[in-house]
PQR file of N, CA, C, O and H, with PARSE charges and radii, in Angstrom:
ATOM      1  N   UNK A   1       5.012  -1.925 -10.138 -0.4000 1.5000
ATOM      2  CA  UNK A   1       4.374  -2.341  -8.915 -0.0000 2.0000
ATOM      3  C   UNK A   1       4.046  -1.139  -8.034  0.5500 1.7000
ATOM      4  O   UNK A   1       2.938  -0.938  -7.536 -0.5500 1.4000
ATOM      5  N   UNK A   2       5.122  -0.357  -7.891 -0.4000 1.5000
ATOM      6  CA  UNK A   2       4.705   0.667  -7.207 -0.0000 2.0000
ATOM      7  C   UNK A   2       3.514   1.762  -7.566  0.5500 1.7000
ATOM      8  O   UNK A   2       2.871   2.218  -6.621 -0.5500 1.4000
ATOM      9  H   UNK A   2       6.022  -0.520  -8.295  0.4000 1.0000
ATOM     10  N   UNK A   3       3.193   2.216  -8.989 -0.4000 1.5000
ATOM     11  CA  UNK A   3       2.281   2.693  -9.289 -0.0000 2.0000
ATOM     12  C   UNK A   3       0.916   2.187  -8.866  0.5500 1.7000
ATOM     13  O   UNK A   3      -0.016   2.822  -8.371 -0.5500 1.4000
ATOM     14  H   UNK A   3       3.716   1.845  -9.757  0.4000 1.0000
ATOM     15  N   UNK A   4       1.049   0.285  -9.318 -0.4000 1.5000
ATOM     16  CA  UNK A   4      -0.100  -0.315  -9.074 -0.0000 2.0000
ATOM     17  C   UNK A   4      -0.742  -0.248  -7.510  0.5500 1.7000
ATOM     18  O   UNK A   4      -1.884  -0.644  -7.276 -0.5500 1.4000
ATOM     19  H   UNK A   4       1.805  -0.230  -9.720  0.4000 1.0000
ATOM     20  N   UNK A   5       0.134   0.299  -6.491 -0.4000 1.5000
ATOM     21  CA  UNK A   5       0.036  -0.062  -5.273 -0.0000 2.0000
ATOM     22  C   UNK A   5      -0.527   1.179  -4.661  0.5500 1.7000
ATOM     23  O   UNK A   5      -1.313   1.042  -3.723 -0.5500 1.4000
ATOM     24  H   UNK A   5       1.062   0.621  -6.680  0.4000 1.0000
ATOM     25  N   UNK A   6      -0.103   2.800  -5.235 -0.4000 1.5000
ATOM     26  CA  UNK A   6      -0.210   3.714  -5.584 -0.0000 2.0000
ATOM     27  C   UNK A   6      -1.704   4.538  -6.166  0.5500 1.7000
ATOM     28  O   UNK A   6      -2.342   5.473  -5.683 -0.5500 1.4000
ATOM     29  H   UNK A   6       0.535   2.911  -5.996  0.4000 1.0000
ATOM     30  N   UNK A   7      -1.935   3.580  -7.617 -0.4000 1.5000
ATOM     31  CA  UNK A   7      -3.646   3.304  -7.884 -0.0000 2.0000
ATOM     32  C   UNK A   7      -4.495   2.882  -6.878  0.5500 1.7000
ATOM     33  O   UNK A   7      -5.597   3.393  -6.678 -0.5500 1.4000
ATOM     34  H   UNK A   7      -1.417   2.820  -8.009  0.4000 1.0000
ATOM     35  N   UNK A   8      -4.021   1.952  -6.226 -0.4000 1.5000
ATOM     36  CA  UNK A   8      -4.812   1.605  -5.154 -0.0000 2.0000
ATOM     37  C   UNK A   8      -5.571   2.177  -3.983  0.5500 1.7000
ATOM     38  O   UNK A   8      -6.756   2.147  -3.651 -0.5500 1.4000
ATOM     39  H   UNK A   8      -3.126   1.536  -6.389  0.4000 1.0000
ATOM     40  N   UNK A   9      -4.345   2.773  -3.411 -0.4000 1.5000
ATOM     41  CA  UNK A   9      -4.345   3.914  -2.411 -0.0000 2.0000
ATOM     42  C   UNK A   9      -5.351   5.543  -2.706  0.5500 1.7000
ATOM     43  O   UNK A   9      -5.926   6.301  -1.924 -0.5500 1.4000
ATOM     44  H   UNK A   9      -3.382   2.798  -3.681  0.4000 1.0000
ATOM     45  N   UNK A  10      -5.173   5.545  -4.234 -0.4000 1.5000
ATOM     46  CA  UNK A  10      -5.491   6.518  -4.560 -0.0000 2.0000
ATOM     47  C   UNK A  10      -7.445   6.472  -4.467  0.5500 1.7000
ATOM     48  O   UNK A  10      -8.221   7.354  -4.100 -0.5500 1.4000
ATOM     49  H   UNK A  10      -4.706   4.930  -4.869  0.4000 1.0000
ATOM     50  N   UNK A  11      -7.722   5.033  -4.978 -0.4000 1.5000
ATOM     51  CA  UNK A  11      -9.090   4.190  -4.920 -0.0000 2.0000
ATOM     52  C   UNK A  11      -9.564   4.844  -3.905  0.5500 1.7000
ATOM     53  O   UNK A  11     -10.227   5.879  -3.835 -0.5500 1.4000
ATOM     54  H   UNK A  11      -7.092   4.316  -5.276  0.4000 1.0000
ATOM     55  N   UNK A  12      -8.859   3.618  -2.571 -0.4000 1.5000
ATOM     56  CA  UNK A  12      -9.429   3.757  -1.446 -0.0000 2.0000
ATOM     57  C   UNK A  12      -9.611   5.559  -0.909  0.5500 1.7000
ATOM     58  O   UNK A  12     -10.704   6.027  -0.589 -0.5500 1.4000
ATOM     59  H   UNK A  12      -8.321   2.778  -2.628  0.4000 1.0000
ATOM     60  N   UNK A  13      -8.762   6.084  -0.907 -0.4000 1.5000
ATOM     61  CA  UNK A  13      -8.633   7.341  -0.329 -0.0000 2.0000
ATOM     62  C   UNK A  13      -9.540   8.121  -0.909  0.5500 1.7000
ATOM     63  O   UNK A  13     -10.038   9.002  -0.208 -0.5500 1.4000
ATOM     64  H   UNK A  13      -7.874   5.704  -1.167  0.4000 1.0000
ATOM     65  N   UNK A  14      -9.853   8.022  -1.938 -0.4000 1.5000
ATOM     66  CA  UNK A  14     -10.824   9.006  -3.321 -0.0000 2.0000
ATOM     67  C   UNK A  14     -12.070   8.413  -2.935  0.5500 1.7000
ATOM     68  O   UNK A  14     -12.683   8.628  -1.889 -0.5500 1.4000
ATOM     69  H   UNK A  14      -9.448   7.307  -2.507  0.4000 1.0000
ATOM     70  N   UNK A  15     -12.466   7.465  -4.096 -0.4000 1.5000
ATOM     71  CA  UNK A  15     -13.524   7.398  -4.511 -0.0000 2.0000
ATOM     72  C   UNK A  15     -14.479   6.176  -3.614  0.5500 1.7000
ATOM     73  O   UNK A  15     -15.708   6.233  -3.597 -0.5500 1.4000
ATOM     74  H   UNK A  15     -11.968   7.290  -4.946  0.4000 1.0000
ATOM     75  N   UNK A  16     -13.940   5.432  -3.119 -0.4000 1.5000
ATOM     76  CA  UNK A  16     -14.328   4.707  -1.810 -0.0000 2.0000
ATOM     77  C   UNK A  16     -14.645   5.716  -0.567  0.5500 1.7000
ATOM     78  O   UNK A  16     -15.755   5.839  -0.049 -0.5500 1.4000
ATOM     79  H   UNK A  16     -12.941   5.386  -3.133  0.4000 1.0000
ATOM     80  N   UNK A  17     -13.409   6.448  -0.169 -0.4000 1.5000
ATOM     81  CA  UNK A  17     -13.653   7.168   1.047 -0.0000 2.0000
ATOM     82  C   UNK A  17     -14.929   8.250   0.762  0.5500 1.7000
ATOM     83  O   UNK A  17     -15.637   8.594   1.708 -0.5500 1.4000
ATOM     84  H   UNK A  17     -12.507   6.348  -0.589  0.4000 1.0000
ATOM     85  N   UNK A  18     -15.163   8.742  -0.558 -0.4000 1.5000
ATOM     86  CA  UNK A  18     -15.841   9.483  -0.636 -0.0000 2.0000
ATOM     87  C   UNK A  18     -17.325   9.041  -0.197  0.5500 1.7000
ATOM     88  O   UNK A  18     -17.954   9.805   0.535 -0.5500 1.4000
ATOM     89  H   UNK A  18     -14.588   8.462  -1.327  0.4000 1.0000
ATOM     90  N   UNK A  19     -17.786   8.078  -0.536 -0.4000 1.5000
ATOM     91  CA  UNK A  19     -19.519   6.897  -0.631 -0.0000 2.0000
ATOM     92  C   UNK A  19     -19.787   6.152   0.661  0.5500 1.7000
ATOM     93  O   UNK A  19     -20.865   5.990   1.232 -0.5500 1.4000
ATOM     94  H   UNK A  19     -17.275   7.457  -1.131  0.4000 1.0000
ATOM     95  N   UNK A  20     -17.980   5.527   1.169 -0.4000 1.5000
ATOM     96  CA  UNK A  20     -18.148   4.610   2.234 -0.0000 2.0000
ATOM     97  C   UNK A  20     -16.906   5.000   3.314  0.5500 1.7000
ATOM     98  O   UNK A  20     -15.980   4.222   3.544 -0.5500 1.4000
ATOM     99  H   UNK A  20     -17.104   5.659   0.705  0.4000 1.0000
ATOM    100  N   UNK A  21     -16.987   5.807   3.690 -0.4000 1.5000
ATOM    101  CA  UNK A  21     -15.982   6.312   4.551 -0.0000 2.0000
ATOM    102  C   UNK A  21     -15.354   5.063   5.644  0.5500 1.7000
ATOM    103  O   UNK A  21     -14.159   4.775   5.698 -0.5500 1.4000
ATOM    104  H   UNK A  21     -17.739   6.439   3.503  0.4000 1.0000
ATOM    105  N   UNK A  22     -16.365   4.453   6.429 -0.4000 1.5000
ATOM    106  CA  UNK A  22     -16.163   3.614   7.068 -0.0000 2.0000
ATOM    107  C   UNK A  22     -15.172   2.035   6.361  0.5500 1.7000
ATOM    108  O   UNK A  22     -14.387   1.224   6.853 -0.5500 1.4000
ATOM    109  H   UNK A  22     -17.336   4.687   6.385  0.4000 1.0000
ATOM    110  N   UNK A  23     -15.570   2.179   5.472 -0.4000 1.5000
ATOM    111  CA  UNK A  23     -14.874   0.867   4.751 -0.0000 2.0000
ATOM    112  C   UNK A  23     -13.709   1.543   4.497  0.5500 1.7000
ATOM    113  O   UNK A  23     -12.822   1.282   5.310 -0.5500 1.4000
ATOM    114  H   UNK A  23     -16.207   2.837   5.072  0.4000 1.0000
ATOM    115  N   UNK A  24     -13.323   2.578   3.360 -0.4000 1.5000
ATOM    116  CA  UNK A  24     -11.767   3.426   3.140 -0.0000 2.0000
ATOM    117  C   UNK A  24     -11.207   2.869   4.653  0.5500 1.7000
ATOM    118  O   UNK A  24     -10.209   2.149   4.694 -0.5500 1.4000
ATOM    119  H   UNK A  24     -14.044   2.790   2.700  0.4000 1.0000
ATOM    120  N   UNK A  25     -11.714   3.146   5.517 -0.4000 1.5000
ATOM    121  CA  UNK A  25     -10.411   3.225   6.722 -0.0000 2.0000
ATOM    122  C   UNK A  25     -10.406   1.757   6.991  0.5500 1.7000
ATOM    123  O   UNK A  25      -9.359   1.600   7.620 -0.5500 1.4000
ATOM    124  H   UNK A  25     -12.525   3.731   5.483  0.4000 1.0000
ATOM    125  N   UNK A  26     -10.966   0.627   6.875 -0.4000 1.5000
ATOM    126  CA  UNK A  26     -10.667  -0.142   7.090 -0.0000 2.0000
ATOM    127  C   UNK A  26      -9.954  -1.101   5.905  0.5500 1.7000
ATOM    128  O   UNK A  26      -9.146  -2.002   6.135 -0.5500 1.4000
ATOM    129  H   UNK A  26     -11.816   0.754   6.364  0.4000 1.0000
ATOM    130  N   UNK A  27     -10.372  -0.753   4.782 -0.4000 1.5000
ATOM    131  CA  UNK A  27      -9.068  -0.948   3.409 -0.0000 2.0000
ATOM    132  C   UNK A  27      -8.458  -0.262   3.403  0.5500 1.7000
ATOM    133  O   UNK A  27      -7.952  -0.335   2.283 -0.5500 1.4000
ATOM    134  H   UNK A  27     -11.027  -0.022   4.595  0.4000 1.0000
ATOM    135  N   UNK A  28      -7.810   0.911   4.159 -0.4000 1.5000
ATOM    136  CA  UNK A  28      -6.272   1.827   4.446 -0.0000 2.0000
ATOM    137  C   UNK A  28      -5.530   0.667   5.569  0.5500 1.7000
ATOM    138  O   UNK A  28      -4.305   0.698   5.683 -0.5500 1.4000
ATOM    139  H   UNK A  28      -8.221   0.971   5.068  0.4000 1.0000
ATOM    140  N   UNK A  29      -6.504  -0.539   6.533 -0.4000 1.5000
ATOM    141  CA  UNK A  29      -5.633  -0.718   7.392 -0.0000 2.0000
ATOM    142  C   UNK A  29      -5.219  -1.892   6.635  0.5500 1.7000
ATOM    143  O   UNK A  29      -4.037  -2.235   6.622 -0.5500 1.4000
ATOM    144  H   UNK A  29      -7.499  -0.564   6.441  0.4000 1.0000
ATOM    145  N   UNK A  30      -6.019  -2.453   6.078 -0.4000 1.5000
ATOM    146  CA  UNK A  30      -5.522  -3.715   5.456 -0.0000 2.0000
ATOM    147  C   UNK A  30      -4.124  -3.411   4.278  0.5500 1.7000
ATOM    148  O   UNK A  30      -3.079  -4.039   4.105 -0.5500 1.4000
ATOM    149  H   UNK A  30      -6.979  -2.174   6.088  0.4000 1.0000
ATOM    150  N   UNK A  31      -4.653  -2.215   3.642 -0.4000 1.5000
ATOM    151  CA  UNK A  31      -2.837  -2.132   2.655 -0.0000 2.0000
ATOM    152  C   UNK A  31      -2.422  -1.635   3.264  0.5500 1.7000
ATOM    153  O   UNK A  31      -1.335  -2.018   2.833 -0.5500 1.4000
ATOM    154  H   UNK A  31      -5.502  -1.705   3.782  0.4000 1.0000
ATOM    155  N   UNK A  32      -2.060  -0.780   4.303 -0.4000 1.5000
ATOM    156  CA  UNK A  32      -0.904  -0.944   5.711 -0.0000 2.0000
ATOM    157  C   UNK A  32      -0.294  -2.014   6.094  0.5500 1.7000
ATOM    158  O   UNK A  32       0.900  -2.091   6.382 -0.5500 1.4000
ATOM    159  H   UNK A  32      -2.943  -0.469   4.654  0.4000 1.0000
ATOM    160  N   UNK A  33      -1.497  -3.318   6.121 -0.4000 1.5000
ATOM    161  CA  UNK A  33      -0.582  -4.107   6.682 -0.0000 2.0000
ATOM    162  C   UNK A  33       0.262  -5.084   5.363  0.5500 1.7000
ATOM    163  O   UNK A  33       0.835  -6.161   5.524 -0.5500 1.4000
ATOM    164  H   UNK A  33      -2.467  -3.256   5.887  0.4000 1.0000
ATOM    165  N   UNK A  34       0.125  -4.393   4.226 -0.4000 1.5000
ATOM    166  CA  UNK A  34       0.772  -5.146   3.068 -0.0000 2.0000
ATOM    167  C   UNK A  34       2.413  -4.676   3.438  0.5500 1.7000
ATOM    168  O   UNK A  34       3.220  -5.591   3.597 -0.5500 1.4000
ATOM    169  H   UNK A  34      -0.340  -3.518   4.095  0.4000 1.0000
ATOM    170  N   UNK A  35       2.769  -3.602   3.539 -0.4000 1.5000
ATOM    171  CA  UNK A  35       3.864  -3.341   3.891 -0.0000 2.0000
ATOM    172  C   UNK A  35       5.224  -3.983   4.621  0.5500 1.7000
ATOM    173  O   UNK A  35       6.393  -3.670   4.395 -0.5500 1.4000
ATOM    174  H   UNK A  35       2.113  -2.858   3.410  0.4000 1.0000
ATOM    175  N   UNK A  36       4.703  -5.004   5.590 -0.4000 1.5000
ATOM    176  CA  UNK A  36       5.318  -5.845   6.255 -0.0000 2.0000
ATOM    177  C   UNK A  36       5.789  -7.078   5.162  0.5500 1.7000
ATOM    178  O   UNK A  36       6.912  -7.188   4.668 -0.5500 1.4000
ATOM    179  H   UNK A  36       3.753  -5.258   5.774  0.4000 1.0000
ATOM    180  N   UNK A  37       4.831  -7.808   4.969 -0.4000 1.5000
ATOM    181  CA  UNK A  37       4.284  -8.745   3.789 -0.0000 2.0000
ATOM    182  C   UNK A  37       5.857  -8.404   2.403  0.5500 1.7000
ATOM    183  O   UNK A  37       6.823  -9.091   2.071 -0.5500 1.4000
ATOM    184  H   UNK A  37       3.920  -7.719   5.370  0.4000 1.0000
ATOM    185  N   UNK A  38       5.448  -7.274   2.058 -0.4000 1.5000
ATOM    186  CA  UNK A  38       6.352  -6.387   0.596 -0.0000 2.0000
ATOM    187  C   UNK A  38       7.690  -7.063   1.081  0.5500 1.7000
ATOM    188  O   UNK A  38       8.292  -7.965   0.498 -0.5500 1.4000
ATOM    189  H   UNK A  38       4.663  -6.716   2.327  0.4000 1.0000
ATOM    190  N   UNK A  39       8.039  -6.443   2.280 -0.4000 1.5000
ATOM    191  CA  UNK A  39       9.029  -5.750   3.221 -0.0000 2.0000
ATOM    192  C   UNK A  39      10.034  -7.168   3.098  0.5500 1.7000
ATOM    193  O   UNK A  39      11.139  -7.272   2.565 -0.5500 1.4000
ATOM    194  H   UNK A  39       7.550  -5.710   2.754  0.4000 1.0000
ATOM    195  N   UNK A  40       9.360  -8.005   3.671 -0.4000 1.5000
ATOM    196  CA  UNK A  40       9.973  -9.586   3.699 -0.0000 2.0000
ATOM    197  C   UNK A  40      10.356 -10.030   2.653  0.5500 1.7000
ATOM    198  O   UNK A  40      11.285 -10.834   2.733 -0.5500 1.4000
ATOM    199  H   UNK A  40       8.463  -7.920   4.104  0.4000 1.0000
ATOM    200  N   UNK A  41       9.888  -9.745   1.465 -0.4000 1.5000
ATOM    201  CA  UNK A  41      10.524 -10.293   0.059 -0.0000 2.0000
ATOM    202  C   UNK A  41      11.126  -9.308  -0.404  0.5500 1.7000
ATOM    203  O   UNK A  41      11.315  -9.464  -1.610 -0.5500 1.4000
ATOM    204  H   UNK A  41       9.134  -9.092   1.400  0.4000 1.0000
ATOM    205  N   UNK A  42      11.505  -8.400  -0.036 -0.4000 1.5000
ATOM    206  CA  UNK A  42      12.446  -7.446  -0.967 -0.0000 2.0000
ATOM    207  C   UNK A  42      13.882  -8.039  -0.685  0.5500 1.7000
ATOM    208  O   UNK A  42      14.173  -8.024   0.511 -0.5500 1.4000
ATOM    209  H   UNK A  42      11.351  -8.274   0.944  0.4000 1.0000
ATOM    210  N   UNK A  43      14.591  -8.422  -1.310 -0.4000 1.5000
ATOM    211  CA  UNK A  43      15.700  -8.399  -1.891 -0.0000 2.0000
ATOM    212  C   UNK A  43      17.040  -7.817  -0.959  0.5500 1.7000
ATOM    213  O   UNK A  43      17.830  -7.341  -1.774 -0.5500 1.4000
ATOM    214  H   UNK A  43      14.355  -8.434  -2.282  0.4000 1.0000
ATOM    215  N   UNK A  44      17.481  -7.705   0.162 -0.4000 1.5000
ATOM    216  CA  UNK A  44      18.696  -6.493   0.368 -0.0000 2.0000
ATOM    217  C   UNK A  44      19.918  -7.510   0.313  0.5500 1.7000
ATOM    218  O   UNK A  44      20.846  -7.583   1.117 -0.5500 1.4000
ATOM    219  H   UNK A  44      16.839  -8.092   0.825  0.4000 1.0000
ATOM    220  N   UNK A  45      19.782  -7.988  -0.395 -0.4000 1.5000
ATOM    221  CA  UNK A  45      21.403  -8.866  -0.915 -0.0000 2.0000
ATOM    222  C   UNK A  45      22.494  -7.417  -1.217  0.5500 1.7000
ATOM    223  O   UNK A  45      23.689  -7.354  -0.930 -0.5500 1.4000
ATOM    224  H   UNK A  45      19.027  -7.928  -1.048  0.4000 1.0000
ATOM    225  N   UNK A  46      21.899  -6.662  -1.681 -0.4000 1.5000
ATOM    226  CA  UNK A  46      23.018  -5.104  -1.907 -0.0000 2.0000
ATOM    227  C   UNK A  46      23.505  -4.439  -0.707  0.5500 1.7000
ATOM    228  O   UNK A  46      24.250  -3.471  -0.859 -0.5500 1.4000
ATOM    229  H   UNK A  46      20.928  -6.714  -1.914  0.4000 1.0000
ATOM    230  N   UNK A  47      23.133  -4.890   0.676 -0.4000 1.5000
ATOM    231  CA  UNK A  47      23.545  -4.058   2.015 -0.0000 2.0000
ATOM    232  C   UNK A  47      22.849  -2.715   1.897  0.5500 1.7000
ATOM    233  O   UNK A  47      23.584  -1.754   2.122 -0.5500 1.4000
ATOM    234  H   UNK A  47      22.527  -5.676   0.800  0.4000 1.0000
ATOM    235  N   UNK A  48      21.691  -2.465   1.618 -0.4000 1.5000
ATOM    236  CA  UNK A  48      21.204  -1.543   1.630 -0.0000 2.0000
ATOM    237  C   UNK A  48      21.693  -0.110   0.725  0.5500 1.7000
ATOM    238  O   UNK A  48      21.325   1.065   0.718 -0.5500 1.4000
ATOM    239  H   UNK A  48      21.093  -3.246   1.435  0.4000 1.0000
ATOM    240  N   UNK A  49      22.374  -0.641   0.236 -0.4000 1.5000
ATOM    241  CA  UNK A  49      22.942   0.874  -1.523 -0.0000 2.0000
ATOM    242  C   UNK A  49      21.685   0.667  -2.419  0.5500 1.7000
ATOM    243  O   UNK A  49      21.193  -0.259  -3.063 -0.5500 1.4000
ATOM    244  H   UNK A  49      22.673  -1.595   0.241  0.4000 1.0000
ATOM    245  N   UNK A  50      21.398   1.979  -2.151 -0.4000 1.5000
ATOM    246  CA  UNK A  50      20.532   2.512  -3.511 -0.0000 2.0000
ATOM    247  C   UNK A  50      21.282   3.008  -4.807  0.5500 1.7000
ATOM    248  O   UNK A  50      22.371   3.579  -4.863 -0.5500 1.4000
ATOM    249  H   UNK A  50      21.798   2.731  -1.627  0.4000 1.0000
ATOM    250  N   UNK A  51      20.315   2.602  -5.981 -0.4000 1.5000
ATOM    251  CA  UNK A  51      21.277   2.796  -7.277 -0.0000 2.0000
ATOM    252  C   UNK A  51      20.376   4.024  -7.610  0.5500 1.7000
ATOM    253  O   UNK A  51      20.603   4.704  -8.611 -0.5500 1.4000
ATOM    254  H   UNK A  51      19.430   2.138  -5.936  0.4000 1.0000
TER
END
């Protein structure tokens, strides 16, 4: 998932920002706001320990 999310970013920032600059920043704000979204279903049943 994280790669896939990663590819994404890489899209927008590259080869989008390069043609349509104006759109990149406004698909940078929209997977910004995925973060919240992620954030809520992750899991911290562990109290926050990383393995």
């Amino acid at each position: 998932m994280l790669a896939d999310l990663d590819r994404q970013r890489q899209a927008i920032a590259g080869r989008i920002a390069a043609n349509h600059p104006d759109l990149a920043v406004e698909m940078l704000w929209r997977f910004l706001d995925l973060a919240k979204s992620l954030g809520d279903r992750c899991d911290c049943s562990d109290e926050g320990v990383v393995f």
